[in-house]
C-alpha positions, 0 to 999 in steps of 0.5 A: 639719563645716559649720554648718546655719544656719537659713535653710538649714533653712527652705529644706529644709522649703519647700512643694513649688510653693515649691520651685525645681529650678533652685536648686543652692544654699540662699539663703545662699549666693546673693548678690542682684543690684544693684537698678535703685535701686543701679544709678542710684545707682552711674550717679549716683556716677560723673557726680558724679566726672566732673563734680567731674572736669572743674570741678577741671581746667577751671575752679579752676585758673585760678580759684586761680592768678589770685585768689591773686595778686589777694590776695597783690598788694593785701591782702599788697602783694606786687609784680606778678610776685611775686604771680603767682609764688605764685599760680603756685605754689598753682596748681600744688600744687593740680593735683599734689594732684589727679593724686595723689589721682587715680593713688594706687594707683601704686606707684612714687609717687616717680616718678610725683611727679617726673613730675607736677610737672614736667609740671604746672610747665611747662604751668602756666608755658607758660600764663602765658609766652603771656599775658603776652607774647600777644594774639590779634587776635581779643581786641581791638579794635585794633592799637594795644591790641595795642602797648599790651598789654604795658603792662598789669598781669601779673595782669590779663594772665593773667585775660585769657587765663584767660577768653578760653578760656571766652568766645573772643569776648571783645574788648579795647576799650581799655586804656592811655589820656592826658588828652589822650585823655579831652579827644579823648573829649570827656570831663573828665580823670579824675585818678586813672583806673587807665586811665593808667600807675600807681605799679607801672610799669603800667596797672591797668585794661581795657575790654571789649566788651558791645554785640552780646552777650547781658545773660546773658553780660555779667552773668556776665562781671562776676560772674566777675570780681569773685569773682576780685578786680577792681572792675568798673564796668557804663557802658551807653549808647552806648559800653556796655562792662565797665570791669574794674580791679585795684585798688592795694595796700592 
């Protein structure tokens, strides 16, 4: 026999111009609609994911690739391409941990774990191969730091990349450089300038273009560059430019 709650009892004895002809059940069996205020709660849940979403698949990807082998290069002196190798590594963890976390519920996890990695590996690999090995012209300034491009350190090569997809505007104005070079400047040679090939077998550092962009732009492209882990120096005047190096192992 079903128990007679109180609320029931209450619902039988309501006055008549209470009472609802239209209600077939007693209110402890209706179950209350979502209020306006839970709907936008839920609105808000929704294009917080999306949000957490995009930042995690667009911007900290690249993000840990490139800061970790910033880190593993200068403060565990690591060599280039091994940094680059375990910044590669954490980089693609850190995506199959996502798409894990994201397609849980799959029930052949084996499959689906063999699947993601190997996907993530070669998109991640692919990424890399093209910046070491690719400048599009539209990132400099000239032919001649396209030839010298290859020159260059790989970790700042991939940074490169990396922050071309964010600023396609982004324009190399000078990279490898000679004491002659300075004098033809009209400049002093700088003895230690990272402009000239170092130690490691490469040049460690880049100029790039400010003129003709916005202060807002500039700054966050400095900003930017030193949280991954480069010195940058702001030159203004006529030759205004972002001088943007990575520094020797510690």
């Amino acid at each position: 026999m079903q128990k007679v709650s109180q609320n029931d009892i209450e619902w039988l004895l309501q006055k008549k111009e209470q009472f609802n002809p239209n209600t077939l059940s007693s209110p402890s069996s209706i179950s209350s609609k979502p209020s306006t205020k839970q709907k936008r709660r839920s609105i808000g849940y929704y294009l917080t994911g999306f949000l957490f979403m995009a930042v995690s698949l667009v911007i900290l990807p690249f993000f840990i690739l490139i800061r970790t082998a910033v880190h593993l290069n200068i403060s565990e002196q690591w060599n280039a391409w091994g940094a680059l190798l375990g910044g590669t590594g954490v980089c693609i963890l850190f995506l199959s941990l996502l798409f894990f976390f994201v397609f849980r519920k799959v029930k052949n996890k084996k499959l689906m774990a063999k699947l993601c990695v190997s996907s993530i590996s070669m998109l991640v690999g692919g990424f890399i191969i093209y910046g070491l090995l690719y400048l599009n012209s539209v990132n400099a300034k000239s032919d001649e730091i396209r030839d010298v491009y290859r020159s260059l350190h790989p970790i700042l090569r991939v940074a490169v990349t990396s922050t071309t997809l964010a600023d396609n505007e982004l324009v190399i104005t000078d990279i490898s450089r000679t004491q002659d070079d300075y004098i033809a400047m009209g400049l002093t040679p700088l003895q230690s300038s990272m402009h000239y090939e170092q130690e490691t077998g490469f040049v460690h550092a880049i100029d790039l273009r400010t003129i003709g962009h916005s202060e807002i732009r500039n700054v966050s492209l400095e900003w930017g560059l030193n949280l991954l882990g480069f010195k940058t120096i702001r030159h203004v005047g006529t030759a205004d430019h972002l001088h943007v190096a990575l520094p020797l192992s510690n």
